[in-house]
Gaussian input, Z-matrix of N, CA and C with variables (Angstrom, degrees):
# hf/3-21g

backbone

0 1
 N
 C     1     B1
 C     2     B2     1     A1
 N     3     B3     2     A2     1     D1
 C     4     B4     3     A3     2     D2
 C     5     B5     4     A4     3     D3
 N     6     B6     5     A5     4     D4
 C     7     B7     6     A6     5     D5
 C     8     B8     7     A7     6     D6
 N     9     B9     8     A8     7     D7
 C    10    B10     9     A9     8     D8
 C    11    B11    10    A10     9     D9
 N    12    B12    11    A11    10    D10
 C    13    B13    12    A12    11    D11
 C    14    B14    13    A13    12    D12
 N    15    B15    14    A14    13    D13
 C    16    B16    15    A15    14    D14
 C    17    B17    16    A16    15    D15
 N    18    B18    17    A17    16    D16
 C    19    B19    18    A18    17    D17
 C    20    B20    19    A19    18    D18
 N    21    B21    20    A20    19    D19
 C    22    B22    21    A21    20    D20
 C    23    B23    22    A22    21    D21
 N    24    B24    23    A23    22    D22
 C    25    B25    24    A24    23    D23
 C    26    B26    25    A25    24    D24
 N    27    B27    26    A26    25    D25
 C    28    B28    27    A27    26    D26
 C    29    B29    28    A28    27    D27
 N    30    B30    29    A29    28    D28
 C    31    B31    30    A30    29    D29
 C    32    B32    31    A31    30    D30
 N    33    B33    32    A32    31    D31
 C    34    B34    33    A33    32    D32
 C    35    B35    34    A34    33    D33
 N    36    B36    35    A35    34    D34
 C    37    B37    36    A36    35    D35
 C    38    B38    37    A37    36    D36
 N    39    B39    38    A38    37    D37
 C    40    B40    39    A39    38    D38
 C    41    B41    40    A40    39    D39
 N    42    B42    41    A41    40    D40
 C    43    B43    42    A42    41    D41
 C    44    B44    43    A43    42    D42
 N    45    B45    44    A44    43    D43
 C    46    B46    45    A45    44    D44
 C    47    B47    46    A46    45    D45
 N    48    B48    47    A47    46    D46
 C    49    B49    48    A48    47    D47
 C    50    B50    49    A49    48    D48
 N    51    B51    50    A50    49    D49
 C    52    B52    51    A51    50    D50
 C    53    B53    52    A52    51    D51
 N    54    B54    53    A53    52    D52
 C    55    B55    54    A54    53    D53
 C    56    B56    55    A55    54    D54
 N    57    B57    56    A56    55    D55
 C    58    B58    57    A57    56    D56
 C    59    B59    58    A58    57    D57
 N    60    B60    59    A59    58    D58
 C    61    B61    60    A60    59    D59
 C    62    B62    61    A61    60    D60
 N    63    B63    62    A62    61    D61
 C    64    B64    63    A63    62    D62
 C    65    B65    64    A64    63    D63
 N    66    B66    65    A65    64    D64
 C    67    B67    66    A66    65    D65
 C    68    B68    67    A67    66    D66
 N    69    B69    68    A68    67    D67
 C    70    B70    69    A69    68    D68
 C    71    B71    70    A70    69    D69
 N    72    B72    71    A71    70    D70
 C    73    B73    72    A72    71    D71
 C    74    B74    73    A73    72    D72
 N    75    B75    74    A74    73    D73
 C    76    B76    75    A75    74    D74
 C    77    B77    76    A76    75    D75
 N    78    B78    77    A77    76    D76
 C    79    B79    78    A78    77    D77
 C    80    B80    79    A79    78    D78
 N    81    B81    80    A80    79    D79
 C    82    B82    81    A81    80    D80
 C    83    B83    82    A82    81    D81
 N    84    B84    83    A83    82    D82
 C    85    B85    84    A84    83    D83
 C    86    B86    85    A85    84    D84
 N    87    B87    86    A86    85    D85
 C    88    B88    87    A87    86    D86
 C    89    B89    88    A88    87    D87
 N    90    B90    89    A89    88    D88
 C    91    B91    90    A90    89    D89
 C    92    B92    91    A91    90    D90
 N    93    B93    92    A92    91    D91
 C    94    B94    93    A93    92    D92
 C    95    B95    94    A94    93    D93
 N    96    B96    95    A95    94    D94
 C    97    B97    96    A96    95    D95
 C    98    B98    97    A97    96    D96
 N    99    B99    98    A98    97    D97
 C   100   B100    99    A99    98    D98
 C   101   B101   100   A100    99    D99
 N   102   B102   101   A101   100   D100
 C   103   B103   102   A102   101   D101
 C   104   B104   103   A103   102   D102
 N   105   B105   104   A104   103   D103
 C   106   B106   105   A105   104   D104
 C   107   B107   106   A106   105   D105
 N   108   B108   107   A107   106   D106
 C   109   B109   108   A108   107   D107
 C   110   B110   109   A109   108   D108
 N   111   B111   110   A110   109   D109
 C   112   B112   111   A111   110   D110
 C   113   B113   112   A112   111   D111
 N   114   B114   113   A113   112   D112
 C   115   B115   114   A114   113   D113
 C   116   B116   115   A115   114   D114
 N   117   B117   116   A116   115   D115
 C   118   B118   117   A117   116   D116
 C   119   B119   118   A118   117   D117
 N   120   B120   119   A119   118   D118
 C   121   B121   120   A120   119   D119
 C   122   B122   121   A121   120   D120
 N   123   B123   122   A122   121   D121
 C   124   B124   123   A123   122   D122
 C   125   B125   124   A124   123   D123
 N   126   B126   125   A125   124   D124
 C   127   B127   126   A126   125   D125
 C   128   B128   127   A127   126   D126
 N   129   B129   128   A128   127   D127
 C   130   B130   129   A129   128   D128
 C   131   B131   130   A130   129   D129
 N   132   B132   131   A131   130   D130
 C   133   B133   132   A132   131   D131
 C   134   B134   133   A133   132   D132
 N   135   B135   134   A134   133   D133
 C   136   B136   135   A135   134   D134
 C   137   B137   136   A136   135   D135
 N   138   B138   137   A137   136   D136
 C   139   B139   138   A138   137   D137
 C   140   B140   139   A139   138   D138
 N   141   B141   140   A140   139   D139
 C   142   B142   141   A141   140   D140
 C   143   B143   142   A142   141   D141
 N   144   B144   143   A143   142   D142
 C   145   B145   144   A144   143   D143
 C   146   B146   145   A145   144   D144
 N   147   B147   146   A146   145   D145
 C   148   B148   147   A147   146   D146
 C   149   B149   148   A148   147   D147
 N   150   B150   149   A149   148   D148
 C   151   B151   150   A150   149   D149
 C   152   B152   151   A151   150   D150
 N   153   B153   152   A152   151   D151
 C   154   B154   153   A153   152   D152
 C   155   B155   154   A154   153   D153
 N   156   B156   155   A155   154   D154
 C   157   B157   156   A156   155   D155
 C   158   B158   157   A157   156   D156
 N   159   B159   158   A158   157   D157
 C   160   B160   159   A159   158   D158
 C   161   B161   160   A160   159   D159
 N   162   B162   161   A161   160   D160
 C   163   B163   162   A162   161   D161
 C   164   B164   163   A163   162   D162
 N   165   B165   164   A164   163   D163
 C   166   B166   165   A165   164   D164
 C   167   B167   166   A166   165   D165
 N   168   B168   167   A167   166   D166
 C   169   B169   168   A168   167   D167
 C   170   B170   169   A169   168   D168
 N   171   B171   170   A170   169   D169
 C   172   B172   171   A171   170   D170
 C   173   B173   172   A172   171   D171
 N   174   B174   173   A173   172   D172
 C   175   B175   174   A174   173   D173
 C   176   B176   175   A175   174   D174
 N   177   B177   176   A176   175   D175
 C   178   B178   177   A177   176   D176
 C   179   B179   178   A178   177   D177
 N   180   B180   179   A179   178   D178
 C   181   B181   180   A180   179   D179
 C   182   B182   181   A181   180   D180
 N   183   B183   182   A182   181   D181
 C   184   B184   183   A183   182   D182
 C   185   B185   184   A184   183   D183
 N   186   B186   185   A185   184   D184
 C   187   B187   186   A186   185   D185
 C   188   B188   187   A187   186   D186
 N   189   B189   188   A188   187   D187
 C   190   B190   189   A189   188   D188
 C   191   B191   190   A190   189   D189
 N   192   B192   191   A191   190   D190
 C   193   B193   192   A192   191   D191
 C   194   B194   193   A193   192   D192
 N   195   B195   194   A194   193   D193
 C   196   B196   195   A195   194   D194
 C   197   B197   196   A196   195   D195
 N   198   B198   197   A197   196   D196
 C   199   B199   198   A198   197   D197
 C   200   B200   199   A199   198   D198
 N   201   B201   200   A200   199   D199
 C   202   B202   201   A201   200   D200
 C   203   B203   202   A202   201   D201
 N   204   B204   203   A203   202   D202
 C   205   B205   204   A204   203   D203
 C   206   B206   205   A205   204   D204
 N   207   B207   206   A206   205   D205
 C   208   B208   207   A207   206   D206
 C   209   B209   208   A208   207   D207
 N   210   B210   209   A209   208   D208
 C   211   B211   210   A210   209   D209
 C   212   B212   211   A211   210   D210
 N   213   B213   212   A212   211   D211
 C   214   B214   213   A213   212   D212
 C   215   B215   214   A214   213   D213
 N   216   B216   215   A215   214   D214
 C   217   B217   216   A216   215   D215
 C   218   B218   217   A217   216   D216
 N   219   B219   218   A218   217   D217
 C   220   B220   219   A219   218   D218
 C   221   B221   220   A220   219   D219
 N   222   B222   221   A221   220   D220
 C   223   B223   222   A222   221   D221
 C   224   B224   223   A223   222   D222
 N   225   B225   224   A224   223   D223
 C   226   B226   225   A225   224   D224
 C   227   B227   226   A226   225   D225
 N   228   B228   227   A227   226   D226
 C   229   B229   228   A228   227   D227
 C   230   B230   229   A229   228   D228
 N   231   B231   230   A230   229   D229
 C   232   B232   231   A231   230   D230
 C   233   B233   232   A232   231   D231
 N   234   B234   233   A233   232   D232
 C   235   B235   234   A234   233   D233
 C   236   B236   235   A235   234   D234
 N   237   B237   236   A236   235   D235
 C   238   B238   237   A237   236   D236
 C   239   B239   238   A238   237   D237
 N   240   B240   239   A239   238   D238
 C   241   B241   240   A240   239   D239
 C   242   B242   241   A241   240   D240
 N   243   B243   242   A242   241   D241
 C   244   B244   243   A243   242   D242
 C   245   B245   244   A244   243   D243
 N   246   B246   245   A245   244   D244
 C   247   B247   246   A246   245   D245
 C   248   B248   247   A247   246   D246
 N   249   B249   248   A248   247   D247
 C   250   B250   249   A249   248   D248
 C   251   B251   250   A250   249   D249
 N   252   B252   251   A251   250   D250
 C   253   B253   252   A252   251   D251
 C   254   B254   253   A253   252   D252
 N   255   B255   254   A254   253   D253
 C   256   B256   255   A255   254   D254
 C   257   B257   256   A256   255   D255
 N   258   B258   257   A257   256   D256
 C   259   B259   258   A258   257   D257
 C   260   B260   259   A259   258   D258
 N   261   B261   260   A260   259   D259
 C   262   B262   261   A261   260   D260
 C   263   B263   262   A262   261   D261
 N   264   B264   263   A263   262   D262
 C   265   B265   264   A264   263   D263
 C   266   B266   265   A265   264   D264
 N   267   B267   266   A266   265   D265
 C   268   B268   267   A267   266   D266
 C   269   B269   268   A268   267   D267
 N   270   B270   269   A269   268   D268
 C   271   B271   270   A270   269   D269
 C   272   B272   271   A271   270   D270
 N   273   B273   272   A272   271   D271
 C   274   B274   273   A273   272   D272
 C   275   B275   274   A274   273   D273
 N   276   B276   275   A275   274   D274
 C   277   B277   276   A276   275   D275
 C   278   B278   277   A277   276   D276
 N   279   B279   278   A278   277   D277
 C   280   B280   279   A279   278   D278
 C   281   B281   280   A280   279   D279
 N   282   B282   281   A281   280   D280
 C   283   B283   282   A282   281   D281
 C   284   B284   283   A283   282   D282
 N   285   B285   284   A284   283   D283
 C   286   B286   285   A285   284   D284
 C   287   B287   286   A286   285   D285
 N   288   B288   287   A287   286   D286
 C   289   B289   288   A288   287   D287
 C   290   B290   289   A289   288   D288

   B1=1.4568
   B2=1.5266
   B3=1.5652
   B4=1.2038
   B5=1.5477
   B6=1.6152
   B7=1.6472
   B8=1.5863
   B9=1.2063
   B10=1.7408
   B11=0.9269
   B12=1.6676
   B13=1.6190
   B14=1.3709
   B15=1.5111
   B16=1.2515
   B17=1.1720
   B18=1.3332
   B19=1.3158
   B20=1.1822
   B21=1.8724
   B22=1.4933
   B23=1.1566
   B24=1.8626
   B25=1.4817
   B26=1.4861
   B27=1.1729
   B28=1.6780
   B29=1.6611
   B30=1.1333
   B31=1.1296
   B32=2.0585
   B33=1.4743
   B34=1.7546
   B35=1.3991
   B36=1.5669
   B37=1.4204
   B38=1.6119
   B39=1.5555
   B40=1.2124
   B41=1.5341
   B42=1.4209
   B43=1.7008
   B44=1.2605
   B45=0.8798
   B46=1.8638
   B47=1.6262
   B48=1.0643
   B49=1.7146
   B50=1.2061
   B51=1.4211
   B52=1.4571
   B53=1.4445
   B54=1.4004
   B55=1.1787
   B56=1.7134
   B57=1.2276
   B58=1.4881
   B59=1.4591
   B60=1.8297
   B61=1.5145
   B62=1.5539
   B63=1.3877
   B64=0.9507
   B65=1.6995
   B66=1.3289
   B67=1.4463
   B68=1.6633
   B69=1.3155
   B70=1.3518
   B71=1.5497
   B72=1.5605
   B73=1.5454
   B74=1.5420
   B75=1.3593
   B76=1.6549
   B77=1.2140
   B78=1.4636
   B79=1.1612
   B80=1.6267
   B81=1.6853
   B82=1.8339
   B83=1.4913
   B84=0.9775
   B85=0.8880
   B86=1.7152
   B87=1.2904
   B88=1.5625
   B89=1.7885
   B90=1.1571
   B91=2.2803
   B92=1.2298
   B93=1.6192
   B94=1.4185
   B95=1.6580
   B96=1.0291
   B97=1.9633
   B98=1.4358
   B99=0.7112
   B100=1.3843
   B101=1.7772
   B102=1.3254
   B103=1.3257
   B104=1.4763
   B105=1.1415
   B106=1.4141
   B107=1.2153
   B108=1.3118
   B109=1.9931
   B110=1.2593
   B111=1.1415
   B112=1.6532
   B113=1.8419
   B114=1.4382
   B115=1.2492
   B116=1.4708
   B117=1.3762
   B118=1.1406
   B119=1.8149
   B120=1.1296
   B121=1.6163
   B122=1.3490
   B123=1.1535
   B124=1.6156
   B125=1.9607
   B126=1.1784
   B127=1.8599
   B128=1.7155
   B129=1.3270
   B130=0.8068
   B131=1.5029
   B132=1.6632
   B133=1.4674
   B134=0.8564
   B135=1.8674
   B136=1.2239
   B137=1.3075
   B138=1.6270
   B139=1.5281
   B140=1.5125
   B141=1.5353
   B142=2.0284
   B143=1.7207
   B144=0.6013
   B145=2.2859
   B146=1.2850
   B147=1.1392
   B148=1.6279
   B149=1.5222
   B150=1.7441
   B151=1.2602
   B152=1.4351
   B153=1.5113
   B154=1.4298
   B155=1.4986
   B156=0.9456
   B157=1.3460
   B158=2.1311
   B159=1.9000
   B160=1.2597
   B161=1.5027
   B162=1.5387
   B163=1.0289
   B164=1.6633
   B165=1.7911
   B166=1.7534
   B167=1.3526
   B168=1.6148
   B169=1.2168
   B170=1.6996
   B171=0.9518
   B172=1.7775
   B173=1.6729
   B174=1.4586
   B175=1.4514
   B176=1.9306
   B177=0.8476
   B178=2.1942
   B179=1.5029
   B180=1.1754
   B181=1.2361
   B182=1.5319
   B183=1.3338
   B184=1.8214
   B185=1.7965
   B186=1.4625
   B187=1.6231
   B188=1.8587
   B189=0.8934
   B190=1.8719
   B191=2.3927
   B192=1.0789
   B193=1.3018
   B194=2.0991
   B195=1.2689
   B196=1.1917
   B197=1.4891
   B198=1.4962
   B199=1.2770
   B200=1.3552
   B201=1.3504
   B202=1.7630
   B203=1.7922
   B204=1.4202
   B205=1.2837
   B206=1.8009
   B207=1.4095
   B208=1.6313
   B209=1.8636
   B210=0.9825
   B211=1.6167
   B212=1.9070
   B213=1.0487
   B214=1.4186
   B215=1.6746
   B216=1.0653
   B217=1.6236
   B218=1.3938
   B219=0.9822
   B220=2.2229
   B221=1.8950
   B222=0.8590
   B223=1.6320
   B224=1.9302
   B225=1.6731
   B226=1.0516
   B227=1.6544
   B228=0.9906
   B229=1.7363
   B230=1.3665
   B231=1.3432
   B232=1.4994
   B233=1.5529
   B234=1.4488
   B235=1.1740
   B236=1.6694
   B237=1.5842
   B238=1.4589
   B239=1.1222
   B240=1.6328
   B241=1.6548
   B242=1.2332
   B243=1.4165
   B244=1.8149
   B245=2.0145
   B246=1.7696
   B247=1.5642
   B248=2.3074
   B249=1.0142
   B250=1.4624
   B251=1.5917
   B252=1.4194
   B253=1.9480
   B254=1.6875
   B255=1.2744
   B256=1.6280
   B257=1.2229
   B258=1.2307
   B259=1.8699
   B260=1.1345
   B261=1.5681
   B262=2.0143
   B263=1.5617
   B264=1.4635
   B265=1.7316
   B266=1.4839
   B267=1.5483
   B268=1.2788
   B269=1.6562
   B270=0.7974
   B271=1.6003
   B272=1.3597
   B273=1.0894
   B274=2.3263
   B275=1.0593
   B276=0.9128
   B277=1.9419
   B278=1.3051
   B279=0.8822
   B280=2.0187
   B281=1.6946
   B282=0.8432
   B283=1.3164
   B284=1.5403
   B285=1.4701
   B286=1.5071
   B287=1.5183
   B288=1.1774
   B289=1.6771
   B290=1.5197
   A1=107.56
   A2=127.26
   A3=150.01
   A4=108.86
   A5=123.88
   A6=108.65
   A7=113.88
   A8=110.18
   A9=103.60
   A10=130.14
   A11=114.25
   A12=117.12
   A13=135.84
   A14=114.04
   A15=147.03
   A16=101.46
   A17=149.61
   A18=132.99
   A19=127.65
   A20=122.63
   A21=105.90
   A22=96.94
   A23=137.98
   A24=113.89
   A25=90.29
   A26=115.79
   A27=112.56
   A28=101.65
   A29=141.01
   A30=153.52
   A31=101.70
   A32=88.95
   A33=80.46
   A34=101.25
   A35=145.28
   A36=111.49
   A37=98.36
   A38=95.77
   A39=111.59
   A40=119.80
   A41=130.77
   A42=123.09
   A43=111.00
   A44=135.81
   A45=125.94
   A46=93.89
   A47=135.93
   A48=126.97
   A49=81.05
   A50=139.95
   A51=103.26
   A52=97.68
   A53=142.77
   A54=104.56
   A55=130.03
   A56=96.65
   A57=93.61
   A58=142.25
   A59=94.53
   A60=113.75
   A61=115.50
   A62=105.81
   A63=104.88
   A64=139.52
   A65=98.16
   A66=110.62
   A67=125.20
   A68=103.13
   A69=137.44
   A70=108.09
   A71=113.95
   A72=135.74
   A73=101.93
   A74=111.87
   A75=112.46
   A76=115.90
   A77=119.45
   A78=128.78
   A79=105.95
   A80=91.92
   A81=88.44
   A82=131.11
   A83=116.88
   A84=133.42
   A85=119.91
   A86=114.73
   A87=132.85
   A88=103.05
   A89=101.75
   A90=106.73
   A91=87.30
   A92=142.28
   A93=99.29
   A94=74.60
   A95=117.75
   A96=102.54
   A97=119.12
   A98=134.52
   A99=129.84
   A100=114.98
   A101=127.24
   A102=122.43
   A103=112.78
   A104=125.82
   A105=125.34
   A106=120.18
   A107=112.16
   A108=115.50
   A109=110.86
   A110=128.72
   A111=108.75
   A112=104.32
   A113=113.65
   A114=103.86
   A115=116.36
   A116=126.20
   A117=158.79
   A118=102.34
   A119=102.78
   A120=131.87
   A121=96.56
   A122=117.08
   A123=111.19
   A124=109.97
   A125=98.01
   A126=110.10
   A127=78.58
   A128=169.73
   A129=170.73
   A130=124.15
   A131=116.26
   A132=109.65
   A133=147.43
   A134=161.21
   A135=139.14
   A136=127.94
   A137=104.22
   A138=105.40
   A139=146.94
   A140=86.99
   A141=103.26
   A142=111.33
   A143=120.59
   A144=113.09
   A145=97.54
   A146=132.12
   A147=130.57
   A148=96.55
   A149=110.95
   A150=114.43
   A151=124.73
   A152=109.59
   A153=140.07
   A154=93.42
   A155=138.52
   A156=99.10
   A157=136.44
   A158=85.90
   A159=96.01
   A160=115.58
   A161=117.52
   A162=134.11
   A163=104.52
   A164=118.94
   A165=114.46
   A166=107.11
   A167=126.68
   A168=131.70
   A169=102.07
   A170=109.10
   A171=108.71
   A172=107.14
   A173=106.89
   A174=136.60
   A175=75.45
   A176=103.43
   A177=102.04
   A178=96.80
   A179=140.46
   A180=115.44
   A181=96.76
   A182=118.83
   A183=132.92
   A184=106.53
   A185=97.32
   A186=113.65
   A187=82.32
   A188=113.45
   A189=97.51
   A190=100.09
   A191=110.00
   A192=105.76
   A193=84.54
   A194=105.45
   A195=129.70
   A196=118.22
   A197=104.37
   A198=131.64
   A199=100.34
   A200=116.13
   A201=112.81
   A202=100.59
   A203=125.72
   A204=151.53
   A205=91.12
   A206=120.10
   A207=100.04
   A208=92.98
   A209=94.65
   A210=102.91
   A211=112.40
   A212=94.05
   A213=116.32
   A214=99.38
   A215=106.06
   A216=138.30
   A217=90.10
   A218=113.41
   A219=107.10
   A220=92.73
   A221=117.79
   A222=112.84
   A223=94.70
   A224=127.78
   A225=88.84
   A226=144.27
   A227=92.16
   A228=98.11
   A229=114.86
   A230=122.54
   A231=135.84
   A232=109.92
   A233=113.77
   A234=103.03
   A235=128.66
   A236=102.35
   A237=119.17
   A238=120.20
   A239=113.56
   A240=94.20
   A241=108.28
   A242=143.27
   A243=114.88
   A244=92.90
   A245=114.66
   A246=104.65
   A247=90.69
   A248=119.65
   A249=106.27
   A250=96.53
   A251=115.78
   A252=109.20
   A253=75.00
   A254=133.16
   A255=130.92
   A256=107.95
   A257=138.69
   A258=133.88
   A259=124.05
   A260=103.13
   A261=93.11
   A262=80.19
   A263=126.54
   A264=125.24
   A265=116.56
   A266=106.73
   A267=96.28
   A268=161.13
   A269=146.45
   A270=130.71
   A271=104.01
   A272=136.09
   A273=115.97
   A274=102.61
   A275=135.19
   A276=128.24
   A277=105.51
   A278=94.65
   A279=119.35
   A280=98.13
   A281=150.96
   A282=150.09
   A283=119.05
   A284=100.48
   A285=110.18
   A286=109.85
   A287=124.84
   A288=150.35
   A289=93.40
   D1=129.79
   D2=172.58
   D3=-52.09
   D4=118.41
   D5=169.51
   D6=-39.71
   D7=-34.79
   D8=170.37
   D9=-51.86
   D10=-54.00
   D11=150.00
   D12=-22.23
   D13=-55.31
   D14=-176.07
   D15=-88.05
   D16=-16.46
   D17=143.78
   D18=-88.52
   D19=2.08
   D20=170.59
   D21=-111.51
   D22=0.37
   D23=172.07
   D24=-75.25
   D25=-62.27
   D26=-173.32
   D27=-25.10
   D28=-61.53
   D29=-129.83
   D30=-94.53
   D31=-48.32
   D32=164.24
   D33=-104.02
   D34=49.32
   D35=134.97
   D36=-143.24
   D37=63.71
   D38=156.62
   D39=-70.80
   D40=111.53
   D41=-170.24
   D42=-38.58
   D43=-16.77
   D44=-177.75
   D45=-91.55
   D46=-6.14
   D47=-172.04
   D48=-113.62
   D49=-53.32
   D50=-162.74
   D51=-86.71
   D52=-11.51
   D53=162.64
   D54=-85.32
   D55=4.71
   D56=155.45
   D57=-109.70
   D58=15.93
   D59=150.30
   D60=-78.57
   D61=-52.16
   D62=172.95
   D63=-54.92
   D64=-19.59
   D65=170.06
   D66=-80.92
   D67=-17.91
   D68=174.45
   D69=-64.02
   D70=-69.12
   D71=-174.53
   D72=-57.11
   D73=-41.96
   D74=-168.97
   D75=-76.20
   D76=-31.56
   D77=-171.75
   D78=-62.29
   D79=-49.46
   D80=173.71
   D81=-92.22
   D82=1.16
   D83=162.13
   D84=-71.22
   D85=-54.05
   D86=168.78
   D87=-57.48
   D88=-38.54
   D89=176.51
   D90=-62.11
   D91=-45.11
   D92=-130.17
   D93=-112.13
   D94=-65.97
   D95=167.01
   D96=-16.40
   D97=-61.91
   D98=178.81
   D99=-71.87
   D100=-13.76
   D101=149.71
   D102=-72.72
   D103=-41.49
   D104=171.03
   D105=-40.55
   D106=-64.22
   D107=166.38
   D108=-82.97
   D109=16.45
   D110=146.40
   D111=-92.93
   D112=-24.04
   D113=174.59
   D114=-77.31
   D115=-17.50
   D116=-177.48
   D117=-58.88
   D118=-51.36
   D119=-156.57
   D120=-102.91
   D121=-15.11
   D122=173.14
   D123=79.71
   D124=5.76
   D125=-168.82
   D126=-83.49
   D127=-11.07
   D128=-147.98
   D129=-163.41
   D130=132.93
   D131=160.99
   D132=-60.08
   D133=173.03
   D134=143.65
   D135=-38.40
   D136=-38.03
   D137=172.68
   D138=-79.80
   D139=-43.05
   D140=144.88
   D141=-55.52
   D142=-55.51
   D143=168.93
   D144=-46.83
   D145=-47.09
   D146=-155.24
   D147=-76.29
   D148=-48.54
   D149=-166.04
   D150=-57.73
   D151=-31.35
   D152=-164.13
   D153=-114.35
   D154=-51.81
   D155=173.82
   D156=-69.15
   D157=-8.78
   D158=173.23
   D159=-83.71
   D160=-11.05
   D161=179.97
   D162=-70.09
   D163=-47.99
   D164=171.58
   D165=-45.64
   D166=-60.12
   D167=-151.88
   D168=-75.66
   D169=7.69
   D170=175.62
   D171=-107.15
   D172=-15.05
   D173=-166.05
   D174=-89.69
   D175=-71.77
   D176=-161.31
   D177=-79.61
   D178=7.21
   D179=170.69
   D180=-101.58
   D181=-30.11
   D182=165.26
   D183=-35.97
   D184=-58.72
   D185=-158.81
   D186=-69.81
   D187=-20.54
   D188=-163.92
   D189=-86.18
   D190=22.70
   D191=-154.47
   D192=-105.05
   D193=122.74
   D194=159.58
   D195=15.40
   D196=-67.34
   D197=-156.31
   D198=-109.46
   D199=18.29
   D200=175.43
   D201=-112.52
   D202=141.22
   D203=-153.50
   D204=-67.99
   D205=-30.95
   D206=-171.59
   D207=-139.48
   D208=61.64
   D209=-168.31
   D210=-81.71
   D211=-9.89
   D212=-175.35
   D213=-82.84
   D214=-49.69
   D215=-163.88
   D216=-76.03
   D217=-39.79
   D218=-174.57
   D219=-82.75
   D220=-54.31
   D221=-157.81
   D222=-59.54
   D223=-60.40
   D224=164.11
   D225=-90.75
   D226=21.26
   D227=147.87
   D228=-61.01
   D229=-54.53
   D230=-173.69
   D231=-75.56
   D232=-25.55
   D233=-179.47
   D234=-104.34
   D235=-18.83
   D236=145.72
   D237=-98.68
   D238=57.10
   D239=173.74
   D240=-77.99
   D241=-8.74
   D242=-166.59
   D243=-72.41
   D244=-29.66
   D245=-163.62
   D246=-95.52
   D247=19.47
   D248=165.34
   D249=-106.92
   D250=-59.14
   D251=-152.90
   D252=-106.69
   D253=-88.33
   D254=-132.18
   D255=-62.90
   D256=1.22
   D257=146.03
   D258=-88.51
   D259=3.33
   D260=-166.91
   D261=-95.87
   D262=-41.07
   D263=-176.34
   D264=-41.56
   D265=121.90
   D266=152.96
   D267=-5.64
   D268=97.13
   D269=-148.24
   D270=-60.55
   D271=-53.03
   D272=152.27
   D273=-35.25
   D274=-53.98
   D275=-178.70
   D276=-41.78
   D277=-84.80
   D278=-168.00
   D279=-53.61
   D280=9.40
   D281=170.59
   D282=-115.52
   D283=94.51
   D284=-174.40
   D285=-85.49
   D286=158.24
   D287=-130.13
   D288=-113.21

């Protein structure tokens, strides 16, 4: 590994970046879970869940834009989502119909 290497992992997993990746992932992650059990719970329609949860994924395709601070950090979000959101769900969760 290149000192360059070794100075930009050092450099992005400085504890204040990953915890403000991490604060990032939860946030959407916690939106779209929690539309799930309100659809779950019947407190919600199929189409309001659909609406709002299409509303996150407009949220991570946003975060993936050039000129955004963790834009790197949104695309693979978007591009591993089954290992960012669809493994952290519950196994009723994670089991589509």
């Amino acid at each position: 590994m290149s000192l360059t290497n070794l100075y930009l992992y050092g450099a992005l997993h400085r504890p204040e970046l990953v915890v403000e990746r991490l604060g990032i992932l939860n946030k959407l992650f916690d939106a779209i879970q929690k539309k799930l059990r309100d659809l779950e719970a019947r407190i919600i329609t199929i189409d309001q869940a659909r609406h709002a949860i299409k509303r996150r994924f407009e949220e991570l395709l946003f975060l993936q834009k050039p000129e955004n601070q963790y834009s790197r950090f949104g695309y693979f979000m978007f591009s591993k989502f089954e290992q960012f959101f669809a493994n952290r769900f519950p196994a009723k969760q994670g089991e589509a119909e």
